[in-house]
N, C-alpha and C positions, 0 to 999 in steps of 0.2 A: 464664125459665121461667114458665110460663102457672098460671091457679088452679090447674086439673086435673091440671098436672104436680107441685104442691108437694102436694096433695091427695096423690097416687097413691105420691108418694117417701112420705111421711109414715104410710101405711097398711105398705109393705114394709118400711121402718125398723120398726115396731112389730111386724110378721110377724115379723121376724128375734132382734128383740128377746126375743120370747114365744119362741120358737123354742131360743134360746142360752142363756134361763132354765130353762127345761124338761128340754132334753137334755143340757146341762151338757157338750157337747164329741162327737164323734164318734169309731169306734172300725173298722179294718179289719184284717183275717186275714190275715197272711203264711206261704206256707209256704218251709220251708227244709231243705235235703241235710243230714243229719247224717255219716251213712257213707254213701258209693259205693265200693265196693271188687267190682269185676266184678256180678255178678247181684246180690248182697245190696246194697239199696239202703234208709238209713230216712232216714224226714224225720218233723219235727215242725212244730206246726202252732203259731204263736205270735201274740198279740193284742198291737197296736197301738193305743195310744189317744193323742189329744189332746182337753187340757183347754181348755175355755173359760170363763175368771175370771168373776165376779158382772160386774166393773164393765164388761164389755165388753158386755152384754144392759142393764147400767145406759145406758152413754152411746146406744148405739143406742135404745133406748126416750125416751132425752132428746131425741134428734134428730128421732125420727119426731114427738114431741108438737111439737117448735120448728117443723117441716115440714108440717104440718099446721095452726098455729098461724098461720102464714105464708100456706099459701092458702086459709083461711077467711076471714084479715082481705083479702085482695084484691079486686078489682071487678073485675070482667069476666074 
């Protein structure tokens, strides 16, 4: 991999990083049938999360700085 390529890993490691600290995990809306019994029909509508730990926006932020680290010190 070339400078610009460790350069370019190293700025979306730290995207990702800033990214995973911030929003602390992502969250989507399911819906679901509670009763279907002929024409009466309910659903409810229920939230879905996953967490994403400290240390996971830690080691990605460690990466993008080692990735970065990496194609500053190169030549050419």
């Amino acid at each position: 991999m070339g400078r610009n390529g460790w350069i370019v890993l190293g700025i979306v490691l730290l995207a990702l990083a800033a990214g995973a600290f911030f929003l602390e995990g992502f969250s989507w809306v399911t819906e679901e049938t509670v009763i279907d019994a002929g024409p009466l029909q309910v659903t409810a509508e229920e939230e879905q999360r996953v967490g994403l730990p400290l240390w996971a926006s830690l080691v990605l932020g460690a990466g993008g700085v080692v990735a970065l680290a990496v194609g500053m010190g190169k030549k050419g």
